[in-house]
DSSP file (Angstrom, degrees, kcal/mol; ACC not computed):
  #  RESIDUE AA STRUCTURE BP1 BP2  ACC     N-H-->O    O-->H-N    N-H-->O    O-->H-N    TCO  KAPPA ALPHA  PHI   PSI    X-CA   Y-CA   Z-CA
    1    1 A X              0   0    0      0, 0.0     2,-0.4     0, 0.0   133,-0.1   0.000 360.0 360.0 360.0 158.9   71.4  111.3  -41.9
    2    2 A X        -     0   0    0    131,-0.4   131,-2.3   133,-0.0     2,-0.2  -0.783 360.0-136.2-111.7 135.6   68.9  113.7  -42.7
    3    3 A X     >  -     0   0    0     -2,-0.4     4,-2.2   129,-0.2    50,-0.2  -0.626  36.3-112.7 -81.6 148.2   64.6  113.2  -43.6
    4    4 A X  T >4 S+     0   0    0     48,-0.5     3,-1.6    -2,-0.2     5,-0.4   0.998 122.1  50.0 -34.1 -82.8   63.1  115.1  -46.3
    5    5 A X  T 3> S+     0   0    0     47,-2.3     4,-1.2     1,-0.3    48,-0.1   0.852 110.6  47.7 -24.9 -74.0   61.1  117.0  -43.0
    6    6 A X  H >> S+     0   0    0     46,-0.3     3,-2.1     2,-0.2     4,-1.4   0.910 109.8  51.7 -38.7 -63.4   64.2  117.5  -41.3
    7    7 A X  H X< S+     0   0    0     -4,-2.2     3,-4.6    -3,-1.6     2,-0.7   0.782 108.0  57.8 -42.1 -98.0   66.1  119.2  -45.1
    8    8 A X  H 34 S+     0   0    0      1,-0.3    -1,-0.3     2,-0.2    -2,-0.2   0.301 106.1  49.1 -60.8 -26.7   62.9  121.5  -45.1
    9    9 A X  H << S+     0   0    0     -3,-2.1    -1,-0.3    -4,-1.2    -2,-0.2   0.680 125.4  23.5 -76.9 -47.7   64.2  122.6  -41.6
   10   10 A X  S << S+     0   0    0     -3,-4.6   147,-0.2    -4,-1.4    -2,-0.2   0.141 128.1  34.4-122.3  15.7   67.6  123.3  -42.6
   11   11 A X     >  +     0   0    0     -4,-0.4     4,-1.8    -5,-0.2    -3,-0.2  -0.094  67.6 167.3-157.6  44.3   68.0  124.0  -46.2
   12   12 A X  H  >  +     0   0    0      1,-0.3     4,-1.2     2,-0.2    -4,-0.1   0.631  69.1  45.5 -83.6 -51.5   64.7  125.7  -46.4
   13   13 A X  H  > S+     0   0    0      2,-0.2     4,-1.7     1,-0.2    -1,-0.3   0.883 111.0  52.9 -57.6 -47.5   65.4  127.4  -50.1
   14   14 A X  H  > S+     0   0    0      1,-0.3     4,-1.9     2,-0.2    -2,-0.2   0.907 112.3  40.4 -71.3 -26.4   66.7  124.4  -51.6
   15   15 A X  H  X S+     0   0    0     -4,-1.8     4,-1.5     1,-0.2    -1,-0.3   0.851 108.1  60.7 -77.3 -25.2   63.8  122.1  -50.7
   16   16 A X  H  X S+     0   0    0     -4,-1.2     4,-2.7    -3,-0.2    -2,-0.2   0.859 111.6  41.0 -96.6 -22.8   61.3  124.9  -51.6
   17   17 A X  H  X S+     0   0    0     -4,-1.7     4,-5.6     2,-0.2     5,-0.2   0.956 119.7  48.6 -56.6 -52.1   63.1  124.8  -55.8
   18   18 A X  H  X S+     0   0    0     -4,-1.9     4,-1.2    -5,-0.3    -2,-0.2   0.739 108.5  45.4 -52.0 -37.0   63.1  121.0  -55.5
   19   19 A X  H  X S+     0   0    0     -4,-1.5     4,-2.0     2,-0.2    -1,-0.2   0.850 119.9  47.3-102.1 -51.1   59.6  120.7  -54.3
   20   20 A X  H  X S+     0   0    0     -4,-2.7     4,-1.9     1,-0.2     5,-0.3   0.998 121.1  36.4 -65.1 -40.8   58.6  123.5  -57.4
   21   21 A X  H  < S+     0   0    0     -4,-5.6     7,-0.3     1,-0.2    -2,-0.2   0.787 111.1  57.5 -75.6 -11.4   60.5  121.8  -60.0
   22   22 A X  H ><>S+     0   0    0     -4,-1.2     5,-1.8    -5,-0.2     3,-1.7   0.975 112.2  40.9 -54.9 -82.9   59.8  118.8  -58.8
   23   23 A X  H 3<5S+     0   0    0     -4,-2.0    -2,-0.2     1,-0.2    -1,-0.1   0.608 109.1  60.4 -45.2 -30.0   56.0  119.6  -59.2
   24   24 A X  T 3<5S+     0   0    0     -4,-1.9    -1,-0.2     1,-0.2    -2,-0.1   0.603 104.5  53.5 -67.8 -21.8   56.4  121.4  -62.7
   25   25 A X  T < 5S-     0   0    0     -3,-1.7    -2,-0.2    -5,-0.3    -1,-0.2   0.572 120.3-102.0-105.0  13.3   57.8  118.3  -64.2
   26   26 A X  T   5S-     0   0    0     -4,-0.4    -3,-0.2     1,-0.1    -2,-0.1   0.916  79.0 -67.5  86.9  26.6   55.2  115.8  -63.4
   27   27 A X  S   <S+     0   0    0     -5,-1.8     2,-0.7     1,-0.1    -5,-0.1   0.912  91.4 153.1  12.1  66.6   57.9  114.9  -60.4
   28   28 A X        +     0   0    0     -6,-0.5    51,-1.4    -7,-0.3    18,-0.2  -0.809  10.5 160.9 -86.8  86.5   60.4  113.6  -63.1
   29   29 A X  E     -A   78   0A   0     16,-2.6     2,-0.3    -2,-0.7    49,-0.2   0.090  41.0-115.7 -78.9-140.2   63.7  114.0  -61.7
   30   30 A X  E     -A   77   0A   0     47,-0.6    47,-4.3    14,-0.2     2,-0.4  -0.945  24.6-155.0-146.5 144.7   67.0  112.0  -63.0
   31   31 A X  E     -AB  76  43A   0     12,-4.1    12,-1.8    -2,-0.3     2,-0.4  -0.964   4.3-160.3-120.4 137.4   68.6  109.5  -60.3
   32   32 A X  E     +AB  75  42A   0     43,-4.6    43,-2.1    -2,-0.4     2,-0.2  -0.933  19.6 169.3-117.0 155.8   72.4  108.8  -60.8
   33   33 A X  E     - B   0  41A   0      8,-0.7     8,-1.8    -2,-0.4     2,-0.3  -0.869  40.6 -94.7-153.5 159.5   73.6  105.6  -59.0
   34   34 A X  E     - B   0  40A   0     37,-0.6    37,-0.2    39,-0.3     2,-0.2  -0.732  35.5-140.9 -89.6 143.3   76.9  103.5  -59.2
   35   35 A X    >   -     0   0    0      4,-2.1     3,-2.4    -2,-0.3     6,-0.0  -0.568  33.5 -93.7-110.1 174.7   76.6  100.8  -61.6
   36   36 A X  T 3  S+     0   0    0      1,-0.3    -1,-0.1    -2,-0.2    -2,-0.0   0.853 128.5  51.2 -69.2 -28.8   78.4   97.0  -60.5
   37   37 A X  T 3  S-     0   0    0      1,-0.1    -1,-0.3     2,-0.1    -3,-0.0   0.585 124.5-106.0 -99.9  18.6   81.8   98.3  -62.5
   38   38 A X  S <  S+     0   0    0     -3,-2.4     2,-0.2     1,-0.4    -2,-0.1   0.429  81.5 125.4 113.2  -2.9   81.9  101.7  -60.7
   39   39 A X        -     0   0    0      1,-0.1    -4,-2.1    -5,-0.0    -1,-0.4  -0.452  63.3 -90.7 -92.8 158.6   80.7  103.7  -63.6
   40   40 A X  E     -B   34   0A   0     -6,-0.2     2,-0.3    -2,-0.2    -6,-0.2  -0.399  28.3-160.6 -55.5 143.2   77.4  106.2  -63.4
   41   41 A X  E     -B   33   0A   0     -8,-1.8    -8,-0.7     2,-0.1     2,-0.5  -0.984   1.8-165.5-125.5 123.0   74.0  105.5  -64.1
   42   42 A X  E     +B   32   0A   0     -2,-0.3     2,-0.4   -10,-0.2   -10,-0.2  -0.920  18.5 161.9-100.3 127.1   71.5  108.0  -64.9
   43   43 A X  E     -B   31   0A   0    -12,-1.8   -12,-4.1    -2,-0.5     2,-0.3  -0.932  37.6-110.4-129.4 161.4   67.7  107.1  -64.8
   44   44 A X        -     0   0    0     -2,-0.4     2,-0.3   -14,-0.2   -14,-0.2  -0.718  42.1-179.1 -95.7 147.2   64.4  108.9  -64.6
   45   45 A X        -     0   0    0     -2,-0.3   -16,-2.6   -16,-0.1    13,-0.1  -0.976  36.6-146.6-141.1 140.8   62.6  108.6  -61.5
   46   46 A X        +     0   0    0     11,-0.4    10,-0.1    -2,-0.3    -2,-0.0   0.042  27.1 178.0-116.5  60.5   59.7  109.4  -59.9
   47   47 A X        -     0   0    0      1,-0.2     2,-0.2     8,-0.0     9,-0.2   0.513  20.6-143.4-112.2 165.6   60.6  109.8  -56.2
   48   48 A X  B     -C   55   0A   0      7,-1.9     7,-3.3     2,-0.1     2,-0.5  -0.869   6.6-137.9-135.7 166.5   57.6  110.8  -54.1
   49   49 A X        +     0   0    0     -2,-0.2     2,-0.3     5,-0.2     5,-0.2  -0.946  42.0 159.0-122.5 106.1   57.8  113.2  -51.1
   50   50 A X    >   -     0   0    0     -2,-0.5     3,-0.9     3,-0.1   -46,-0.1  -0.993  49.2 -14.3-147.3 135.2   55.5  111.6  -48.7
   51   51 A X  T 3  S-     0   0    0     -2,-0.3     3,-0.1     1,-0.3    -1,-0.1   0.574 128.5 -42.5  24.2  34.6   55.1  111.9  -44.6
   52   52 A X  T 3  S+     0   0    0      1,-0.4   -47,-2.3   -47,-0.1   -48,-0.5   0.358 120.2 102.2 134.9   8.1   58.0  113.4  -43.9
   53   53 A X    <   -     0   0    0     -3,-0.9    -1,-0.4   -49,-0.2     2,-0.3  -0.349  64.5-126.2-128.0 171.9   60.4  111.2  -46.4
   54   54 A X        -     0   0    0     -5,-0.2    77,-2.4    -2,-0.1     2,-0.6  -0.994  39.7-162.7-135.3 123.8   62.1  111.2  -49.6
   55   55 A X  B     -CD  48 130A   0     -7,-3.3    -7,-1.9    -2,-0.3     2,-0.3  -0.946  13.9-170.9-135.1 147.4   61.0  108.0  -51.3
   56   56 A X        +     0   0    0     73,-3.1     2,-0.5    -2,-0.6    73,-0.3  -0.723  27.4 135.8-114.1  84.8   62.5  106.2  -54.1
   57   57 A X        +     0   0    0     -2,-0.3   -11,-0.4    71,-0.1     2,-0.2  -0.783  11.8 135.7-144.7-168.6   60.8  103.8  -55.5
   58   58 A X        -     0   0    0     -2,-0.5    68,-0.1    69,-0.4     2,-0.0  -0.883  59.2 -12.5-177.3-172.6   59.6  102.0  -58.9
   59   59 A X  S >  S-     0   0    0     -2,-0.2     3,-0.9     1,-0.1     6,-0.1  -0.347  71.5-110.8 -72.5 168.7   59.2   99.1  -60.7
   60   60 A X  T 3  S+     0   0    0      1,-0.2    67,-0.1     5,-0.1    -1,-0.1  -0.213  92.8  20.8 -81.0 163.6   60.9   95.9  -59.0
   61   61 A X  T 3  S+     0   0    0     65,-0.4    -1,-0.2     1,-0.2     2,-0.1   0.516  80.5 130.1  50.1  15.8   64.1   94.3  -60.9
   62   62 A X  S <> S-     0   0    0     -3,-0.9     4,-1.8     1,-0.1     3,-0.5  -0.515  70.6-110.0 -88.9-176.5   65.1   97.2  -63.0
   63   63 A X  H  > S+     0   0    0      1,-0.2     4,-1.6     2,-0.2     5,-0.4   0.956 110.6  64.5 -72.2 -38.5   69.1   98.0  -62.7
   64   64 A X  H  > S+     0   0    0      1,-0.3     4,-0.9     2,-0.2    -1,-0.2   0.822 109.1  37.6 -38.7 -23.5   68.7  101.3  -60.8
   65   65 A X  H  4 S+     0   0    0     -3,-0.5     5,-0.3     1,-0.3    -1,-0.3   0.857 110.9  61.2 -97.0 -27.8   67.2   99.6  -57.9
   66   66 A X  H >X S+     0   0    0     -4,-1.8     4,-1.3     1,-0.2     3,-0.6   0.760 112.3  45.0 -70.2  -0.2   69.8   96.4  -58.3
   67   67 A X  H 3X S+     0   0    0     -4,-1.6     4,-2.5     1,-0.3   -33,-0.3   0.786 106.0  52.5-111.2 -18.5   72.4   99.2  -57.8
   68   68 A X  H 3< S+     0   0    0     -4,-0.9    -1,-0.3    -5,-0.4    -2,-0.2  -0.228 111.5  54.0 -91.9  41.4   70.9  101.0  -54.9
   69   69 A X  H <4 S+     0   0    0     -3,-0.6     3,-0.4     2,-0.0    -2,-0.2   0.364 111.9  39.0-108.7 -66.7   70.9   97.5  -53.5
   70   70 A X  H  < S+     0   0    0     -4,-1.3     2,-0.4    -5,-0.3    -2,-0.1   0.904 140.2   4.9 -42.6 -63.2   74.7   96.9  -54.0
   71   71 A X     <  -     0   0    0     -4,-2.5   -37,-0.6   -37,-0.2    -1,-0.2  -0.886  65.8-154.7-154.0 127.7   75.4  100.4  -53.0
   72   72 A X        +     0   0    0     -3,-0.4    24,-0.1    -2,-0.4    22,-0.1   0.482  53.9 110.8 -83.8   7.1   73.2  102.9  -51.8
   73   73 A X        +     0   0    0     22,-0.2   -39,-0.3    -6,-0.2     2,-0.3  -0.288  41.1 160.8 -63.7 172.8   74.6  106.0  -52.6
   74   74 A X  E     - E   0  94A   0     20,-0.9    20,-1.1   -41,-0.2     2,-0.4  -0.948  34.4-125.4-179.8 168.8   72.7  108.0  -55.2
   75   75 A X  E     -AE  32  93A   0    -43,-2.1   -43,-4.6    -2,-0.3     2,-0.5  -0.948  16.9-153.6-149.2 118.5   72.1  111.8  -56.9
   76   76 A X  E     -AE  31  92A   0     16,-1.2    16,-3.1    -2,-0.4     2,-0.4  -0.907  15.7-171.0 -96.5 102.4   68.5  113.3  -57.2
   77   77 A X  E     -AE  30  91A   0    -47,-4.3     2,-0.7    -2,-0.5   -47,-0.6  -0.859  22.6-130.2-105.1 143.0   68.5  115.7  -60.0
   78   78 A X  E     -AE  29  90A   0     12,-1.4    12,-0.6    -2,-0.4   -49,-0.2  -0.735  43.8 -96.4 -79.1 112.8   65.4  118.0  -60.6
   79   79 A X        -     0   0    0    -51,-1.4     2,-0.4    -2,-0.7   -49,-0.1   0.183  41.9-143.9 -22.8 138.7   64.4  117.7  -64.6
   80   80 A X        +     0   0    0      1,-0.1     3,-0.2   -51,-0.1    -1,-0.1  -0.742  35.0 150.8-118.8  73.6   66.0  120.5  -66.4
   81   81 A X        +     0   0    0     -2,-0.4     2,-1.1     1,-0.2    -1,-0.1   0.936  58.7  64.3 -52.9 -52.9   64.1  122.4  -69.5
   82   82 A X    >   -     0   0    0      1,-0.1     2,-5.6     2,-0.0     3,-2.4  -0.588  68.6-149.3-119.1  95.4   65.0  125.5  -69.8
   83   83 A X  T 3  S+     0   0    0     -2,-1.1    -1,-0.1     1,-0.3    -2,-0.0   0.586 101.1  59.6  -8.6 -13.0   68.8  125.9  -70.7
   84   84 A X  T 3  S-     0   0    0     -2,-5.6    -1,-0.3     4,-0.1    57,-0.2   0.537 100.8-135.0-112.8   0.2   68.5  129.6  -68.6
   85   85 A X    X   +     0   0    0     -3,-2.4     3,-5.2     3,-0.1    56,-0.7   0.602  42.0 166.7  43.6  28.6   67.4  127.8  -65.2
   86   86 A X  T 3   +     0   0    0     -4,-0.4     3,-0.1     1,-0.3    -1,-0.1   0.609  66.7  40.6 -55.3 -23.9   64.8  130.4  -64.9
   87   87 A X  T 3  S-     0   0    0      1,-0.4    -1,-0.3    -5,-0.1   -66,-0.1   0.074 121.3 -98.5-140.4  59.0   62.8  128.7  -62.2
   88   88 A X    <   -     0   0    0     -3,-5.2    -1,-0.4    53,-0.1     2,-0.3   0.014  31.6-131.8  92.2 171.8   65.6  127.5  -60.3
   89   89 A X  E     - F   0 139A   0     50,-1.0    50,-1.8    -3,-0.1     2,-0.4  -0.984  26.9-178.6-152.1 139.9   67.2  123.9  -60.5
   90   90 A X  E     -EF  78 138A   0    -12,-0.6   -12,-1.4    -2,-0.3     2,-0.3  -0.927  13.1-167.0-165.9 152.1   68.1  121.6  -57.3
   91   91 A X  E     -EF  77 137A   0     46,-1.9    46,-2.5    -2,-0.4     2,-0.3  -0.878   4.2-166.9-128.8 156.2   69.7  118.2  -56.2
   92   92 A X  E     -EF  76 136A   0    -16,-3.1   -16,-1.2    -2,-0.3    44,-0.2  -0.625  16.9-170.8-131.7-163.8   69.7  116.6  -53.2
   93   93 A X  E     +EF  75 135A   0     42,-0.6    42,-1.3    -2,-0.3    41,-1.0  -0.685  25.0  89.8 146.0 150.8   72.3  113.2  -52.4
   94   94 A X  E     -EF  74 133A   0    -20,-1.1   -20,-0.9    -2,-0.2     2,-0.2  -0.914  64.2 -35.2 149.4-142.1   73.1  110.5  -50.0
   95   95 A X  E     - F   0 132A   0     37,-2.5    37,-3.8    -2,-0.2     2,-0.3  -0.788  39.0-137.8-125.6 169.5   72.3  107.2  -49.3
   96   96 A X  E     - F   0 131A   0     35,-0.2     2,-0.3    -2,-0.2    35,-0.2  -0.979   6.9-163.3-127.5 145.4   69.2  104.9  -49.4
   97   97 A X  E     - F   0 130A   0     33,-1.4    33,-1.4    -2,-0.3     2,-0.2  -0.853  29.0-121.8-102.7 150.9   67.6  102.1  -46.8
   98   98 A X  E     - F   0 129A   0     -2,-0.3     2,-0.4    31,-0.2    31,-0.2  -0.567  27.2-158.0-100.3 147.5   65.1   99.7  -48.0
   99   99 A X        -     0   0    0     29,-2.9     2,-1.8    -2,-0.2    26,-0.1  -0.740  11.8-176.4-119.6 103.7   61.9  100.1  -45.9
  100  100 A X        +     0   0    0     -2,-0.4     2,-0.3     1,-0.1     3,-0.1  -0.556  31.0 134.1 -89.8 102.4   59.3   97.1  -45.7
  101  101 A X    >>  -     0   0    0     -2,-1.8     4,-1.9    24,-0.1     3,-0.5  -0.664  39.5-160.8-144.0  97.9   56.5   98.1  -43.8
  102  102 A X  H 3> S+     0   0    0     -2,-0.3     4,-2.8     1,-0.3    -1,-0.1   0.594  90.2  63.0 -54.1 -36.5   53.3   97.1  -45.7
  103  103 A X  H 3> S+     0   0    0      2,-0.2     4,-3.3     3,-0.2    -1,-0.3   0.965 100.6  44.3  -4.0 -98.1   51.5   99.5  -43.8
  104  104 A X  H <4 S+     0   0    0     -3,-0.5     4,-0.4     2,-0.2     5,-0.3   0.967 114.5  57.3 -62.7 -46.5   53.3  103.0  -45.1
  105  105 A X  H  X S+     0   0    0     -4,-1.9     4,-1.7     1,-0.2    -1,-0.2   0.971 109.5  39.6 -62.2 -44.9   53.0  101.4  -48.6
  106  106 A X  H  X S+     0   0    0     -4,-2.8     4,-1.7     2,-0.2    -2,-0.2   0.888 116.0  46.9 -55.6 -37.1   49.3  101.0  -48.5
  107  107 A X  H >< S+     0   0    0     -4,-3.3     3,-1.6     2,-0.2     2,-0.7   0.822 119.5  45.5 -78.8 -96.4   48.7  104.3  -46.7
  108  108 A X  H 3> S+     0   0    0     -4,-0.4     4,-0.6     1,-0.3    -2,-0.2   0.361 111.7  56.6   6.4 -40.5   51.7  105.8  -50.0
  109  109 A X  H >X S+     0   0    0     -4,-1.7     4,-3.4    -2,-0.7     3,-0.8   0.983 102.8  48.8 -85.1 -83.1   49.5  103.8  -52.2
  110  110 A X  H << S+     0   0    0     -4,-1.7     4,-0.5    -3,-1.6    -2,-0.3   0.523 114.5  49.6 -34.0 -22.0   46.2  105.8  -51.1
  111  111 A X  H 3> S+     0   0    0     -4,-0.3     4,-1.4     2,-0.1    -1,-0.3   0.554 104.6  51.1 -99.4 -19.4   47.9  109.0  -51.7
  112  112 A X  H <X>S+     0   0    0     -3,-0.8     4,-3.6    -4,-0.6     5,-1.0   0.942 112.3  47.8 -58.5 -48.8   49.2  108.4  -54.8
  113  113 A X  H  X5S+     0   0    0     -4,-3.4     4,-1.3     4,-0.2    -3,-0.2   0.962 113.5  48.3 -53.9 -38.7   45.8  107.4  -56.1
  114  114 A X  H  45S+     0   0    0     -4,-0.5    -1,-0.2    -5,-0.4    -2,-0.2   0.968 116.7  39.9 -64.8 -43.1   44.2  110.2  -54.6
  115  115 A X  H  <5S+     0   0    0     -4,-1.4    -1,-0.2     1,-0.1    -2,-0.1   0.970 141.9   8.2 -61.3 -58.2   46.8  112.9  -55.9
  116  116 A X  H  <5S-     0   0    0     -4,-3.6    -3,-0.2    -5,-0.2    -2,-0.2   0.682  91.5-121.7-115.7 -38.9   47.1  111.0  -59.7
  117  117 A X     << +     0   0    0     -4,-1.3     2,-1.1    -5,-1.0    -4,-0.2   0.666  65.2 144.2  79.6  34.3   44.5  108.5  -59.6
  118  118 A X        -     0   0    0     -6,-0.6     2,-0.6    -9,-0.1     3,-0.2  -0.699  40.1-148.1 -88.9  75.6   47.4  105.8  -60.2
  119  119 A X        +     0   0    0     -2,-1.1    -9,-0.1     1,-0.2   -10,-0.0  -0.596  46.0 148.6-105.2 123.7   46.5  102.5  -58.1
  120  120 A X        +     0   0    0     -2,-0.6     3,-0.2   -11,-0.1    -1,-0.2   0.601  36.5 147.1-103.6 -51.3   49.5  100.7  -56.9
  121  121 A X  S    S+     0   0    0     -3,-0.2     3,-0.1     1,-0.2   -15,-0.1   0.366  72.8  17.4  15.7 141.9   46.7   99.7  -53.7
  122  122 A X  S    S+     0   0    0      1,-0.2    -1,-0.2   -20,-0.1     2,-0.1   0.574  99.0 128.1  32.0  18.7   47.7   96.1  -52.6
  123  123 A X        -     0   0    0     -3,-0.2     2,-0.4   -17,-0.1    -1,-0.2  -0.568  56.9-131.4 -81.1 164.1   50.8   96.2  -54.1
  124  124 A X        -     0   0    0     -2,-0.1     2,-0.4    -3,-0.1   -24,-0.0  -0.940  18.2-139.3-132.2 115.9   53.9   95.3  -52.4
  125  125 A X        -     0   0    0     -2,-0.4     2,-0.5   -26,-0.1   -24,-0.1  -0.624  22.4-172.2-113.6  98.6   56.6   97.7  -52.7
  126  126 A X  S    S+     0   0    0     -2,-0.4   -65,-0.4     1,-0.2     2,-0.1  -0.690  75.5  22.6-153.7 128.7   59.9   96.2  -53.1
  127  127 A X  S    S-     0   0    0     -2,-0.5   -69,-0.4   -67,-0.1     2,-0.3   0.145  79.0-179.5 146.5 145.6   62.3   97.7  -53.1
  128  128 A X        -     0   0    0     -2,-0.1   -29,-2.9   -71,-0.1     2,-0.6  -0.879  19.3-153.4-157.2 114.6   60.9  100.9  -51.1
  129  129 A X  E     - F   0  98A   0    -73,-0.3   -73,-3.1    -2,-0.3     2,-0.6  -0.858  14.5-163.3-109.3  91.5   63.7  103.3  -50.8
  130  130 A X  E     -DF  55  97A   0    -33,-1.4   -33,-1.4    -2,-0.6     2,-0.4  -0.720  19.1-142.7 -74.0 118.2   63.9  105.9  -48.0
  131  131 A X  E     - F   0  96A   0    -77,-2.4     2,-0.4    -2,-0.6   -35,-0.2  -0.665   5.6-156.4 -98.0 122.9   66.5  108.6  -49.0
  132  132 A X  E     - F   0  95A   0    -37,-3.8   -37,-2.5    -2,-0.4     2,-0.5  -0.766  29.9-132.6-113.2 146.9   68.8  109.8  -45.7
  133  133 A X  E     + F   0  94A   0   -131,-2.3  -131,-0.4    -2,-0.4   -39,-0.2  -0.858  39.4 163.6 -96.5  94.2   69.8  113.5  -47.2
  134  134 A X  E     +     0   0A   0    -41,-1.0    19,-1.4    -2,-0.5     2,-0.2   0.393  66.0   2.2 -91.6  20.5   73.5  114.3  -46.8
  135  135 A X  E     +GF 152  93A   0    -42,-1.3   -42,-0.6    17,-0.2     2,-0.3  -0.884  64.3 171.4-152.0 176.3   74.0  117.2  -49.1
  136  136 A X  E     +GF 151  92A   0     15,-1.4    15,-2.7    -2,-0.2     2,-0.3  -0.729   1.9 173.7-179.8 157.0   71.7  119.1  -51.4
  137  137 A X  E     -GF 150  91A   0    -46,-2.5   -46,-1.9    -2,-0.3     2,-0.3  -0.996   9.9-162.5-161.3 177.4   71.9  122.0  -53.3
  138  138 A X  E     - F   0  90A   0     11,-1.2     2,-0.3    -2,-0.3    11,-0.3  -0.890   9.7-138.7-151.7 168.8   70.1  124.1  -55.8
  139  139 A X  E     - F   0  89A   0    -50,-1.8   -50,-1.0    -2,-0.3     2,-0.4  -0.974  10.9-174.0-129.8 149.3   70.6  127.2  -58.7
  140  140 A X  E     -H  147   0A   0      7,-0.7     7,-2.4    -2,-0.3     2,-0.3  -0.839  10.5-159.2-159.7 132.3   68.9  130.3  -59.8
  141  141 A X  E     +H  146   0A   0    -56,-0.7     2,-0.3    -2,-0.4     5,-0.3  -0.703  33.6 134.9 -85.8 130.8   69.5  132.7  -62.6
  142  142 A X  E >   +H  145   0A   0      3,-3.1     3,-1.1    -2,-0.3    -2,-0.1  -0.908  62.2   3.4-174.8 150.5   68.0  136.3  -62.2
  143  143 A X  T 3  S-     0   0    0     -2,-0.3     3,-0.1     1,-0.2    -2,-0.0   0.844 123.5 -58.8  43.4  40.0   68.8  139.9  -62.8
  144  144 A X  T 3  S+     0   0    0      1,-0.2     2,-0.4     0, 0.0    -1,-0.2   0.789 117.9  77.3  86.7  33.8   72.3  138.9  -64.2
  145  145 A X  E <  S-H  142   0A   0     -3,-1.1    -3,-3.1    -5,-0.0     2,-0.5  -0.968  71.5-123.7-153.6 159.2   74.0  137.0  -61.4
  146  146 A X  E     -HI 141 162A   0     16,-2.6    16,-3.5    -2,-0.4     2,-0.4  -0.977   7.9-151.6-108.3 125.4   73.4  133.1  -60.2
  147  147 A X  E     -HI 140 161A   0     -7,-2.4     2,-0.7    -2,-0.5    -7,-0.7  -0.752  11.6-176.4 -57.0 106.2   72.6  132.0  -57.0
  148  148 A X  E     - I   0 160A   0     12,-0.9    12,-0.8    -2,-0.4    -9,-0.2  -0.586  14.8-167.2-127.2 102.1   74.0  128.4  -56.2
  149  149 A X  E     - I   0 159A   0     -2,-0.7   -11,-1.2   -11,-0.3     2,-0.3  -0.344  10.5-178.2 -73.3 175.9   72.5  127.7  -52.6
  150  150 A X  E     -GI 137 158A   0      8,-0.8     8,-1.6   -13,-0.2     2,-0.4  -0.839  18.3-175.7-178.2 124.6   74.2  124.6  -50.7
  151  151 A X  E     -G  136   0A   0    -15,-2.7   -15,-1.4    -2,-0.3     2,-0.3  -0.882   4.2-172.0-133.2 157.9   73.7  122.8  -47.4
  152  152 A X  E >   -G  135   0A   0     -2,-0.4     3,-1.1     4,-0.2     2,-0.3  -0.944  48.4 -84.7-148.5 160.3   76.0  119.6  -46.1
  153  153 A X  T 3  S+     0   0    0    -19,-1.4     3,-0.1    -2,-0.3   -19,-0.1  -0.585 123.1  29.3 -74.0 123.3   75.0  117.6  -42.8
  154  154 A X  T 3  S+     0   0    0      1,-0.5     2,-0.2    -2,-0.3    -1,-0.2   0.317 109.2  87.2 120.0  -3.9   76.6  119.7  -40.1
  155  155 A X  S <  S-     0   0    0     -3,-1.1    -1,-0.5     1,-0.0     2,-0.2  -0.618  76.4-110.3-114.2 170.8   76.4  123.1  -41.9
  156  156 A X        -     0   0    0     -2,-0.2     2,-0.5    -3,-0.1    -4,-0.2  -0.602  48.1 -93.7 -59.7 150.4   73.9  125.9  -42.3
  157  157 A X        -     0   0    0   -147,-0.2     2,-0.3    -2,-0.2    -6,-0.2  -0.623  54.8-173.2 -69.7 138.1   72.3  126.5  -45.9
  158  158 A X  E     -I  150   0A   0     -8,-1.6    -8,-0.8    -2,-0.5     2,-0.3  -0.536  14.6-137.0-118.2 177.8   74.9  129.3  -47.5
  159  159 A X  E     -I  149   0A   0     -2,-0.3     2,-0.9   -10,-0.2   -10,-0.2  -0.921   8.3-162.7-118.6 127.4   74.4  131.2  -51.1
  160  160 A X  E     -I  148   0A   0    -12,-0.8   -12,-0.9    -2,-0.3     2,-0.1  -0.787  13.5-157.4-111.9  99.4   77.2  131.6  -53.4
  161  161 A X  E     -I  147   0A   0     -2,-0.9     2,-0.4   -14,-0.2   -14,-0.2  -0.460   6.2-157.2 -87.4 158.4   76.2  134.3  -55.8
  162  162 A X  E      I  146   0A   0    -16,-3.5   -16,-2.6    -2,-0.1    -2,-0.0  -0.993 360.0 360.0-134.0 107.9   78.0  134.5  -59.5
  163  163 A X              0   0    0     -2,-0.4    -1,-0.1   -18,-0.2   -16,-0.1   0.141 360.0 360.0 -89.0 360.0   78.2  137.3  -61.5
């Protein structure tokens, strides 16, 4: 499985759309997850990109998290506005592990406040979702063709351009 750090390494355009749109939206994405009878669930999230990591996490006991418990596969979509994808669009998917290490949540906790001024500080984060990255890919519209870049574990990042 793949780290955020590691994706930046090897898919170098797609993290660098994710990481703008990501920032443009107030890092709203949309998370799809399998729900207990096998159907999709889409929810907004606000996953954080923090020491090296892809982090999912939120409040405790809502369904998203009861479904990345059950089964941890998942789809990270970057919030979408403008119908023409004019600065770019990207998703990333794989699975998630729970991490408890009270530690990396207080330190997470101290940078969130600092960035947003948003104190979770002495909280205890559980569910705390580390996302290991086996696909990702991203779009961009310009000058009359689409781009749709695209990495898988084992591959180089590729571009499929669309006219």
């Amino acid at each position: 499985m793949t780290s955020w750090h590691e994706l930046k390494e090897l898919a170098p355009r797609i993290t660098a759309i994710f990481e703008r749109r990501h920032a443009a939206t107030g890092n709203l994405c949309m998370l799809a997850t399998l729900r207990n009878d096998g159907f999709p669930r889409i929810s907004p999230l606000e996953p954080g990109l923090f020491e090296g990591e892809l982090w999912i996490g939120g409040m405790p006991g809502t369904t998203k998290f009861f479904d990345l418990a059950r089964d941890p596969r998942f789809s990270l979509h970057t919030a979408t506005v403008d119908t023409h994808v004019g600065d770019g669009d990207a998703k990333v998917w794989g699975t998630v592990h729970d991490v408890q290490d009270p530690e990396l949540h207080q330190r997470y906790a101290e940078d969130l406040f600092a960035r947003t001024g948003f104190d979770l500080r002495g909280q205890v984060f559980k569910p705390f979702y580390a996302a290991d990255i086996t696909g990702a890919s991203a779009v961009e519209v310009a000058d009359g063709h689409m781009d749709v870049t695209i990495w898988k574990a084992g591959e180089a990042e590729r571009v499929v351009r669309k006219h």
